[in-house]
TORKOL-4160 file (C-alpha; in steps of 0.2 Angstrom, whole numbers, padded with zeros to 4 digits, m for minus):
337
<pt num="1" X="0071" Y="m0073" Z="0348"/>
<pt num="2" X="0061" Y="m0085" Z="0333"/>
<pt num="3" X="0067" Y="m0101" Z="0329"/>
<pt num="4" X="0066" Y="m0093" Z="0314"/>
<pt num="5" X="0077" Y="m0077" Z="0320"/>
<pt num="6" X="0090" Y="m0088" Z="0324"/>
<pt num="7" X="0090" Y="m0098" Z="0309"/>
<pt num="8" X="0097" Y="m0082" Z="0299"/>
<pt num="9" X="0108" Y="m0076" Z="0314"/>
<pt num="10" X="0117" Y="m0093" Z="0309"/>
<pt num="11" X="0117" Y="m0088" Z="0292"/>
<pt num="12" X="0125" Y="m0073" Z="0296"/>
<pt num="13" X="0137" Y="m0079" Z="0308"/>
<pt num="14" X="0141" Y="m0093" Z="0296"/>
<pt num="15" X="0157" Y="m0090" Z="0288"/>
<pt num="16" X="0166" Y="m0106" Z="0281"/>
<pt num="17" X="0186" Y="m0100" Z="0283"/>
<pt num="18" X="0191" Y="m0117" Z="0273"/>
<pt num="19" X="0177" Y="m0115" Z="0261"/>
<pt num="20" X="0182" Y="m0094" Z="0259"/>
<pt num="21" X="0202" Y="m0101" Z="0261"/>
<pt num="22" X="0200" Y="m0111" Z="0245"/>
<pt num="23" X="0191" Y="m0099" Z="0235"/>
<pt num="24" X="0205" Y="m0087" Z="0238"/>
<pt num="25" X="0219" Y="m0099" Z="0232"/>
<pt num="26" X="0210" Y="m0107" Z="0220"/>
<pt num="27" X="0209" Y="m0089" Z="0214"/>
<pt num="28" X="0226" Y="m0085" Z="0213"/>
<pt num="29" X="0232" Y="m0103" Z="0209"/>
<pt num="30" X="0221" Y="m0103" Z="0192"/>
<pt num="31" X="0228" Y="m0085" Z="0189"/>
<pt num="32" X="0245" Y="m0089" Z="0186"/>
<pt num="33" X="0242" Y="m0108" Z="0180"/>
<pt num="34" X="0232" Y="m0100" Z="0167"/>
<pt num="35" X="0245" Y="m0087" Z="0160"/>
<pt num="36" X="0258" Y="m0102" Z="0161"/>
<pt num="37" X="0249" Y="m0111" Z="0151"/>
<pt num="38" X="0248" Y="m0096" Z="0138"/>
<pt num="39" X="0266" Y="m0096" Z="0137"/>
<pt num="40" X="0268" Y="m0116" Z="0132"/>
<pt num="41" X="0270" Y="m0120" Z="0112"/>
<pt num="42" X="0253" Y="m0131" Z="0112"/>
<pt num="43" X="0238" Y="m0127" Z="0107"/>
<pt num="44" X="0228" Y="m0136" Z="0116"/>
<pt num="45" X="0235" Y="m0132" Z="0131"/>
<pt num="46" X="0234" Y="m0113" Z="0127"/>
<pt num="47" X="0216" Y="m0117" Z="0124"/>
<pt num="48" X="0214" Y="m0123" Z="0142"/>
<pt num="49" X="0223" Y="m0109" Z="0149"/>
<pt num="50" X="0209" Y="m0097" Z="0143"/>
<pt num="51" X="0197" Y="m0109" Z="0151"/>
<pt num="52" X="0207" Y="m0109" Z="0166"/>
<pt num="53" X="0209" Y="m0089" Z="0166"/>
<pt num="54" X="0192" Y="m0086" Z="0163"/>
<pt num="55" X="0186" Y="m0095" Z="0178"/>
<pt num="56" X="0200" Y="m0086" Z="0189"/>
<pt num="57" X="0194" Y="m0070" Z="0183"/>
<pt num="58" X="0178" Y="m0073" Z="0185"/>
<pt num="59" X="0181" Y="m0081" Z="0203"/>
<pt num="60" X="0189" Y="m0064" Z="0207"/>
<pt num="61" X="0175" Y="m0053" Z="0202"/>
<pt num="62" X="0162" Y="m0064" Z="0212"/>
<pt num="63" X="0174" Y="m0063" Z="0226"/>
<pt num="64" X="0176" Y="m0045" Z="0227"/>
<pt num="65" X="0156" Y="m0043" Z="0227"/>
<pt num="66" X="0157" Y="m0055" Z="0243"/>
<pt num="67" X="0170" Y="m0045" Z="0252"/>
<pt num="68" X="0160" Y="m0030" Z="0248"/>
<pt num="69" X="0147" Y="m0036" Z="0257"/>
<pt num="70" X="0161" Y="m0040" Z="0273"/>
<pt num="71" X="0155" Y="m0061" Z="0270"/>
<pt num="72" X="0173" Y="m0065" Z="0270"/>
<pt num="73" X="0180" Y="m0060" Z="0286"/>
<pt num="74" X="0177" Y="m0052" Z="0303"/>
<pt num="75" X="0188" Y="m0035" Z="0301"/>
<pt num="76" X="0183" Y="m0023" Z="0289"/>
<pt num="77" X="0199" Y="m0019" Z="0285"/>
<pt num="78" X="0205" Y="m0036" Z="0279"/>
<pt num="79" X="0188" Y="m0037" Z="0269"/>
<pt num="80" X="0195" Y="m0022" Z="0260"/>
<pt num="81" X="0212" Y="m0028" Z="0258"/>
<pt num="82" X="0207" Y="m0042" Z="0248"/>
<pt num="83" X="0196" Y="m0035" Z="0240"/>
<pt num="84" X="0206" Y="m0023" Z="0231"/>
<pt num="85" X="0218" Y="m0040" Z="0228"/>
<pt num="86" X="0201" Y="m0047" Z="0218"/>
<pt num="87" X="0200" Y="m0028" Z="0209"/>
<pt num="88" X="0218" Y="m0029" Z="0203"/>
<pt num="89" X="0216" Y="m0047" Z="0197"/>
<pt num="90" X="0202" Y="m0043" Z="0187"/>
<pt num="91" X="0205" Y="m0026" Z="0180"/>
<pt num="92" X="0194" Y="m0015" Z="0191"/>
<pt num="93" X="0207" Y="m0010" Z="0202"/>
<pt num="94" X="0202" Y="0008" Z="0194"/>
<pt num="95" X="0189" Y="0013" Z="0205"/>
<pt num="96" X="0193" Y="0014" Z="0223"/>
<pt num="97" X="0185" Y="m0004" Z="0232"/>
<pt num="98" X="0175" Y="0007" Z="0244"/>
<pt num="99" X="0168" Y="0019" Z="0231"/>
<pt num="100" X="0161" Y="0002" Z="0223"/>
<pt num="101" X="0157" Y="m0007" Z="0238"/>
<pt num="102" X="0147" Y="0011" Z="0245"/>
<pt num="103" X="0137" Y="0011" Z="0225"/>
<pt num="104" X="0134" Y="m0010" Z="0230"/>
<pt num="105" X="0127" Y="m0008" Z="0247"/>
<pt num="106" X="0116" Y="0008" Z="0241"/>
<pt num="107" X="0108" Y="m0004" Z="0225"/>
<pt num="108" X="0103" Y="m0015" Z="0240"/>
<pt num="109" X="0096" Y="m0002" Z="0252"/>
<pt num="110" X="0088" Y="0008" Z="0239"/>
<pt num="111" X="0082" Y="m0009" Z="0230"/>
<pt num="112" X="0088" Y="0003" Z="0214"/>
<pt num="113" X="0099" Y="0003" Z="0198"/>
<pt num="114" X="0111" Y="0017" Z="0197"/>
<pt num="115" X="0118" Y="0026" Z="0184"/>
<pt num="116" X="0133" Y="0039" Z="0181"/>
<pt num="117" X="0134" Y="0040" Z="0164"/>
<pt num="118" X="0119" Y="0039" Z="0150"/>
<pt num="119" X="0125" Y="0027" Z="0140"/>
<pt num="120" X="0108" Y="0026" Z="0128"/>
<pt num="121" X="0110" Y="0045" Z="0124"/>
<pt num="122" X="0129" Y="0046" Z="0123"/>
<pt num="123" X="0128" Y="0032" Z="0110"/>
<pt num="124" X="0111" Y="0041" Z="0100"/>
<pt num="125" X="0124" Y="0056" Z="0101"/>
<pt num="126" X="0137" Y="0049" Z="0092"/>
<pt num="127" X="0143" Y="0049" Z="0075"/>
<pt num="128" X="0133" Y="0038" Z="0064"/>
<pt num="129" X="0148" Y="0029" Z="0057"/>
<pt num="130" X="0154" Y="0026" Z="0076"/>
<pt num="131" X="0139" Y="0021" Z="0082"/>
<pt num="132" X="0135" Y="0008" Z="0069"/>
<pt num="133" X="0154" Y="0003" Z="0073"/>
<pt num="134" X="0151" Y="m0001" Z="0092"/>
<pt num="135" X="0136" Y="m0009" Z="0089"/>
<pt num="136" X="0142" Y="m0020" Z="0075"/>
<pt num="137" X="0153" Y="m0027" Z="0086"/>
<pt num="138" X="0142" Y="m0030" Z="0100"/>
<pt num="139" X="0132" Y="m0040" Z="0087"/>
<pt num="140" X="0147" Y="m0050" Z="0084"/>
<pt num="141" X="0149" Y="m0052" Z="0103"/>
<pt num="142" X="0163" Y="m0039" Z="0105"/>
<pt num="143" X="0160" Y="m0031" Z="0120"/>
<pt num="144" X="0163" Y="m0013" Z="0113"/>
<pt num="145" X="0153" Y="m0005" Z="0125"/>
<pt num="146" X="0161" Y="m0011" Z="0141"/>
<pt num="147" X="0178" Y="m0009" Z="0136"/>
<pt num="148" X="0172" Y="0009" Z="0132"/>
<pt num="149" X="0166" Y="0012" Z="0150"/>
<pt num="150" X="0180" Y="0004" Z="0156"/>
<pt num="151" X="0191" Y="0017" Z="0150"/>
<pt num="152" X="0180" Y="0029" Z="0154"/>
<pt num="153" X="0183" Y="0027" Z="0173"/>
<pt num="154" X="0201" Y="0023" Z="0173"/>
<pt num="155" X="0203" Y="0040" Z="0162"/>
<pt num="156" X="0190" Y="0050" Z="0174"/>
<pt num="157" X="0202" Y="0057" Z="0186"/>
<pt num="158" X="0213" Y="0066" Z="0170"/>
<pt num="159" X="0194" Y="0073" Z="0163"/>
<pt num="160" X="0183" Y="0074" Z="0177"/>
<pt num="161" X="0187" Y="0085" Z="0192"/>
<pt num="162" X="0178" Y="0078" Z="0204"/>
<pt num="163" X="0192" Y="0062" Z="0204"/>
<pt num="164" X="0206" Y="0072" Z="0203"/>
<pt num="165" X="0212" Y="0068" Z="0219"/>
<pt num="166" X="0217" Y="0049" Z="0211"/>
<pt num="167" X="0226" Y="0054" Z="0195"/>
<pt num="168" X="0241" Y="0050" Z="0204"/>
<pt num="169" X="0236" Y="0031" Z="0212"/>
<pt num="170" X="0228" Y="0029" Z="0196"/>
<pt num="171" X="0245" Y="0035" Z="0184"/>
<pt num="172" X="0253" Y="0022" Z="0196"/>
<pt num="173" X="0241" Y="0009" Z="0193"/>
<pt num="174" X="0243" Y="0011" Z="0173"/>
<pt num="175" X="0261" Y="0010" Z="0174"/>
<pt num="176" X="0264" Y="m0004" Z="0184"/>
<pt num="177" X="0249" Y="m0014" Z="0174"/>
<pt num="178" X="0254" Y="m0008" Z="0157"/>
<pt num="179" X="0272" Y="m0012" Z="0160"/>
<pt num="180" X="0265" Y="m0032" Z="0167"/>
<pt num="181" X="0257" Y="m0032" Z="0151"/>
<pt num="182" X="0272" Y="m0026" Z="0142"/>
<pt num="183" X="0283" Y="m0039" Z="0148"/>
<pt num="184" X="0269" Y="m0051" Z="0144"/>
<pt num="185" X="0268" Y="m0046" Z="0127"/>
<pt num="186" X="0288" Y="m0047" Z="0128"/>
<pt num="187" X="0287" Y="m0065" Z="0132"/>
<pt num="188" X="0274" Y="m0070" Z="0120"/>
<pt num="189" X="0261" Y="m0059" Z="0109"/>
<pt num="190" X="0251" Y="m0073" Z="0107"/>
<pt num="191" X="0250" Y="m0074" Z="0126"/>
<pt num="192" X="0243" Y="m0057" Z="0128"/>
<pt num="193" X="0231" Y="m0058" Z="0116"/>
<pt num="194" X="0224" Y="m0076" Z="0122"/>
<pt num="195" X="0223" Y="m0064" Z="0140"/>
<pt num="196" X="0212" Y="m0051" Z="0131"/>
<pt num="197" X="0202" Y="m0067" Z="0125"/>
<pt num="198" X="0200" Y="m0072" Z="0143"/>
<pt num="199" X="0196" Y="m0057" Z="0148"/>
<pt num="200" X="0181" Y="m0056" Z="0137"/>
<pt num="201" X="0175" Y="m0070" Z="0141"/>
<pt num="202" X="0175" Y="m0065" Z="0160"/>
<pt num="203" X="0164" Y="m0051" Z="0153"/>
<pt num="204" X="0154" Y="m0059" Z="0142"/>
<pt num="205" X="0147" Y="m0072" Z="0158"/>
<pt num="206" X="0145" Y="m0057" Z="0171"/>
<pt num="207" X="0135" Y="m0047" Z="0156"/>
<pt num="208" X="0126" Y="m0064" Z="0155"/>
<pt num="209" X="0123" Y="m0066" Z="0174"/>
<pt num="210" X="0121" Y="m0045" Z="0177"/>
<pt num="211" X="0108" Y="m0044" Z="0162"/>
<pt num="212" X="0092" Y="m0055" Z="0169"/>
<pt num="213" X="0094" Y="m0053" Z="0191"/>
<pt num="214" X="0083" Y="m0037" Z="0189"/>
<pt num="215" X="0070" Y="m0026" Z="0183"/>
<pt num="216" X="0073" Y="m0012" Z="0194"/>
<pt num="217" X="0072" Y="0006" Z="0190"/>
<pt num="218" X="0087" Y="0015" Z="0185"/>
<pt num="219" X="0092" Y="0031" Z="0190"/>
<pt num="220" X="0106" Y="0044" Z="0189"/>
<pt num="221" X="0116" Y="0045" Z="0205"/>
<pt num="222" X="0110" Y="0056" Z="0215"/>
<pt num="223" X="0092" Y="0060" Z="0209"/>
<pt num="224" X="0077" Y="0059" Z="0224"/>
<pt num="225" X="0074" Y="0041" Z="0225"/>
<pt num="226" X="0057" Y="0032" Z="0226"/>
<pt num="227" X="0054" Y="0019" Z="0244"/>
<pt num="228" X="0053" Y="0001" Z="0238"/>
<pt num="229" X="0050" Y="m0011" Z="0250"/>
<pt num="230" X="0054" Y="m0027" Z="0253"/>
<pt num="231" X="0041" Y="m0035" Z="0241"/>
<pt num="232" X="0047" Y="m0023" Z="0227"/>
<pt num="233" X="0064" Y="m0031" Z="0232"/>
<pt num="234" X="0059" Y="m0050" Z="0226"/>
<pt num="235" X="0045" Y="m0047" Z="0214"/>
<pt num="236" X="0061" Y="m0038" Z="0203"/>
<pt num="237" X="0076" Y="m0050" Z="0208"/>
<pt num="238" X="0077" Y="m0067" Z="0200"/>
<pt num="239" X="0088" Y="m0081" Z="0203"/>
<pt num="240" X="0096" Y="m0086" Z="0185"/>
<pt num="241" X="0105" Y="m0102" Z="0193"/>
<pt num="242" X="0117" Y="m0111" Z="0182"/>
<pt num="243" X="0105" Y="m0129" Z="0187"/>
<pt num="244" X="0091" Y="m0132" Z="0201"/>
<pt num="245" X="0092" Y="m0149" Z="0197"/>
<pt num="246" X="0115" Y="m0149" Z="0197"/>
<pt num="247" X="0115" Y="m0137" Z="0213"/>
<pt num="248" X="0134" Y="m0140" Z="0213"/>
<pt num="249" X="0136" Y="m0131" Z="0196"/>
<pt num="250" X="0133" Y="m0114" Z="0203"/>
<pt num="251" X="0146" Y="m0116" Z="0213"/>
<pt num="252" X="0157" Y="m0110" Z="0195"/>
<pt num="253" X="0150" Y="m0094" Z="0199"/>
<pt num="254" X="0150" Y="m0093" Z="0218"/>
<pt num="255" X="0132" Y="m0097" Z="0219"/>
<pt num="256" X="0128" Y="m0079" Z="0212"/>
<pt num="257" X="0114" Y="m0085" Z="0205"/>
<pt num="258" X="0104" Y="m0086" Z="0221"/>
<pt num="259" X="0101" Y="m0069" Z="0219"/>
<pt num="260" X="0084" Y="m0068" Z="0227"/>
<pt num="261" X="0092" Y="m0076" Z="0243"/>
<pt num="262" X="0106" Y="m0064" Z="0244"/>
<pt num="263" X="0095" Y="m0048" Z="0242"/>
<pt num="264" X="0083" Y="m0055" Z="0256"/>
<pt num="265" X="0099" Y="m0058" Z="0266"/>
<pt num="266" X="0115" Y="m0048" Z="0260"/>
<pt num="267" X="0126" Y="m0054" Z="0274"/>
<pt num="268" X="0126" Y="m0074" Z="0272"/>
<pt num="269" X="0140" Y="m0080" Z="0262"/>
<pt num="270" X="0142" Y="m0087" Z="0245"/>
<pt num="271" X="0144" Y="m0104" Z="0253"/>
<pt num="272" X="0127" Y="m0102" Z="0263"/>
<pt num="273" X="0116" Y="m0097" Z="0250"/>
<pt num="274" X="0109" Y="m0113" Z="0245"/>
<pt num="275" X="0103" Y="m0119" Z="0260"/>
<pt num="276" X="0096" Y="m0102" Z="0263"/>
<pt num="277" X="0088" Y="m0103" Z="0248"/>
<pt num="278" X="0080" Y="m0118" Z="0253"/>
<pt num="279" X="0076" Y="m0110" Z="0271"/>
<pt num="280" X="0067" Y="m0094" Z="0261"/>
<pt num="281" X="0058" Y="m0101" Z="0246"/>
<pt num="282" X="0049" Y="m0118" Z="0239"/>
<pt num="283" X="0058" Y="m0119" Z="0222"/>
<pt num="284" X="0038" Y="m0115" Z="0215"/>
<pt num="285" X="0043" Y="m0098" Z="0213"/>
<pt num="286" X="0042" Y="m0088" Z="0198"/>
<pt num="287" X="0058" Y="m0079" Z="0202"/>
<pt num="288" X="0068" Y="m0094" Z="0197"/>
<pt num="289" X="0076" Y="m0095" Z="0179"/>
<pt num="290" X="0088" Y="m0107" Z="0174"/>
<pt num="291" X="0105" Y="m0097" Z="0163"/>
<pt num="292" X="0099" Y="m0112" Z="0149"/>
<pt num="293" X="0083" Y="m0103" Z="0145"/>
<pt num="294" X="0091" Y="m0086" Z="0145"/>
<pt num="295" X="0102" Y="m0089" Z="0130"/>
<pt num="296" X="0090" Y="m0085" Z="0118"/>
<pt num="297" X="0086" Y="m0070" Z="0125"/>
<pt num="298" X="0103" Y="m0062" Z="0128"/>
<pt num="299" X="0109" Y="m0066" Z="0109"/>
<pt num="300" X="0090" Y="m0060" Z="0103"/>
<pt num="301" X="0092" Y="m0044" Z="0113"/>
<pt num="302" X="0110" Y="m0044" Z="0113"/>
<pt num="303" X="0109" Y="m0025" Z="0104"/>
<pt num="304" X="0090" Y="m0020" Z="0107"/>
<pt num="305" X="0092" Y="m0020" Z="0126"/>
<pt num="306" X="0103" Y="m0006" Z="0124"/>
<pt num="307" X="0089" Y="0007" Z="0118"/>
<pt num="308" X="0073" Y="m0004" Z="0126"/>
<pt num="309" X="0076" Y="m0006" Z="0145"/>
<pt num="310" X="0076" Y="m0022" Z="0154"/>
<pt num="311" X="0057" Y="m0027" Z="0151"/>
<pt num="312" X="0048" Y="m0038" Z="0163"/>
<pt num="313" X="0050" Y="m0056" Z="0167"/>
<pt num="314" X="0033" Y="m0057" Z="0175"/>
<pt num="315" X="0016" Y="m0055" Z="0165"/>
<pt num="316" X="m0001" Y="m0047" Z="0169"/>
<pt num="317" X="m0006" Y="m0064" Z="0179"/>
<pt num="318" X="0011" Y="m0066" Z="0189"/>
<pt num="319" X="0015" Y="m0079" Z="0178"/>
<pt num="320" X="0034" Y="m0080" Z="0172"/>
<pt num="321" X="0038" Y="m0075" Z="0153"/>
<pt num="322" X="0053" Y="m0073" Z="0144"/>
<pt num="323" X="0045" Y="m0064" Z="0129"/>
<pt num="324" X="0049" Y="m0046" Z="0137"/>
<pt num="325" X="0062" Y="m0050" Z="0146"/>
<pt num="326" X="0075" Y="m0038" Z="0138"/>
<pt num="327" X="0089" Y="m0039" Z="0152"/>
<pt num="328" X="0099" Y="m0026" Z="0156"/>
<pt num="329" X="0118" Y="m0017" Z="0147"/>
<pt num="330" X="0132" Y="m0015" Z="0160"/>
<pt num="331" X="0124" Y="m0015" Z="0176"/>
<pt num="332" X="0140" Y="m0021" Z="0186"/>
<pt num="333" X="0147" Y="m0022" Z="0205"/>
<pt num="334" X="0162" Y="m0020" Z="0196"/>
<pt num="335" X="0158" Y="m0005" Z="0184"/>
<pt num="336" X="0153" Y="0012" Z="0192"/>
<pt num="337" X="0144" Y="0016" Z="0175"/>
C-alpha cells in the first residue's frame, strides 16, 4: 500500500468518539436550553434562545448527513438509531432515515441531483394568484416553498400509494409531534412561534449552504442515468466554507463546507475534513468560495433560480465567476423532494 493509500485509510478509520460525543450532547443540550429560554419573560433572552435553537437544529441536520454516511460509529445500526434521533430533532423524521440515507449515498455514486417532484412545473401550473403568493413570500425570505414540500412528504403515505405502508408510523409521528407542540403552545404561544422562527432560520442556512456546492444535472428518480467520473465529481462540487482564513468557523456548521473533500472521500468524518482538505488540495483552486461572496447571489437569485437552473460557477477559461452562478432550490439530504 502508498504512503498516500494509507494516508486516507487513517482518514477513514479516524473517528474522533469525544469529538463526535460532544456534538451529540451539544445537540441535544442547545435543544432544550433553547426552548427554556423561549419560555422566560425576557426578550433578550428569548432573542438568544432563537440563536441557540437554530444552531441545534442545524447541528442536527449536519449530524444526521454524517450518520448517513456511517462517519459516526462502527455499527450500522447505532448509526441509524441516532440518526433518526437527529431526524425527529429537526423535523424530517417523515421520511424513513434509510430511504434518505439510500437517495444520499446514490447523489454520491451517481455524481447526480435527484428529483421526485417537478417543482418548476407544479408551480408554472398553478393558479396565478397562488403562484404570485408563494413566490412573494420567498422574495420576502419566507420559505414557502420548502414548507410546501415538507408537507408534501409527511402527507405522501395518505395520497400516494406507493407509501402506504407508513401512514400508520407516520399518523403516530403527527400526533405525538403535534401534541409536543400543543402543549408548547399551551405553555406559551409566543414560545411556539419564536420555534417556527428558529426553524426558518435552520432552513434558511441549509438553503444557503445546499444552493452553491453543485452544478450537477438533475434528474427524476429513476430515469437512465449518464457516467460521470471522478473529474465531473470536482469540476461541479465547490467548497462554500464559512472562512479559509477562520478555519475554526466552519466548525458552526460541521465543516460541511468542505464539500469538495467529502465528495472525493465520503467516509472521513466532519472533524477530518479539514486536514483532508489540506492533504487533497492547495487552497489555489477554483472550487473554493467563501459563504461571504455568495450573499449577493442567493438574495439576487433568491426567486429566478427557481425557473433558471443552478448556472455555472466556472467560465469558458476555468476561471471562477459568480455572475451565472444561480444556485439551486431545495436540493436537501433532508428533503426527498
Amino acid at each position: 500500500m502508498t504512503a498516500a493509500a494509507l494516508e486516507i485509510k487513517q482518514f477513514i478509520q479516524s473517528k474522533n468518539r469525544l469529538w463526535n460525543a460532544f456534538a451529540i450532547a451539544y445537540t441535544g443540550l442547545t435543544y432544550l436550553g433553547g426552548i427554556a429560554l423561549f419560555l422566560l419573560p425576557q426578550v433578550g433572552l428569548n432573542l438568544l434562545g432563537v440563536v441557540v435553537l437554530t444552531h441545534s437544529l442545524l447541528v442536527s441536520a449536519y449530524l444526521a448527513h454524517e450518520l448517513m454516511h456511517s462517519n459516526l460509529f462502527e455499527s450500522r445500526a447505532l448509526n441509524v438509531a441516532w440518526g433518526n434521533v437527529m431526524l425527529w430533532i429537526n423535523g424530517a423524521i417523515y421520511t424513513p432515515f434509510d430511504e434518505l440515507m439510500r437517495l444520499h449515498i446514490a447523489h454520491h455514486v451517481d455524481r447526480v441531483d435527484f428529483y421526485r417532484f417537478d417543482l418548476e412545473t407544479f408551480l408554472k401550473d398553478l393558479p396565478t394568484p397562488l403562484r404570485q403568493i408563494l413566490l412573494g413570500l420567498e422574495w420576502l425570505y419566507i420559505p414557502s416553498l420548502a414548507f410546501l414540500l415538507r408537507f408534501r412528504v409527511m402527507l405522501a403515505p395518505f395520497w400516494n400509494p406507493e407509501h402506504k405502508e407508513e401512514r400508520l408510523r407516520t399518523a403516530l409521528l403527527m400526533l405525538v409531534r403535534g401534541s409536543l407542540f400543543a402543549l408548547l403552545g399551551f405553555l406559551s404561544p409566543k414560545a411556539l412561534g419564536l420555534y417556527f422562527l428558529s426553524y426558518v432560520g435552520m432552513i434558511t442556512v441549509l438553503r444557503f449552504m445546499d444552493a452553491f456546492q453543485h452544478t450537477y444535472e438533475v434528474f427524476a428518480l429513476g430515469e437512465p442515468l449518464p457516467k460521470r467520473d471522478r473529474i465531473y465529481e470536482q469540476a461541479n462540487t465547490f467548497s462554500n466554507v464559512v472562512s479559509l482564513r477562520y478555519p475554526w468557523l466552519n466548525l458552526l456548521l460541521l465543516n460541511f463546507g468542505y464539500h469538495n473533500a467529502h465528495h472525493e472521500l465520503m467516509k472521513c468524518p466532519w472533524h477530518s475534513l479539514p486536514e483532508l482538505d489540506k492533504t487533497l488540495f492547495t487552497g489555489a483552486e477554483p472550487h473554493y468560495i467563501p459563504l461571504g461572496r455568495l450573499l449577493g447571489n442567493y438574495h439576487r437569485y433568491r426567486v429566478s433560480r427557481i425557473f433558471s437552473g443552478q448556472g455555472s460557477a466556472i467560465n469558458e477559461t476555468g476561471e471562477p465567476t459568480l455572475d451565472r452562478f444561480y444556485g439551486g432550490i431545495e436540493v436537501s439530504f433532508l428533503l426527498p423532494s
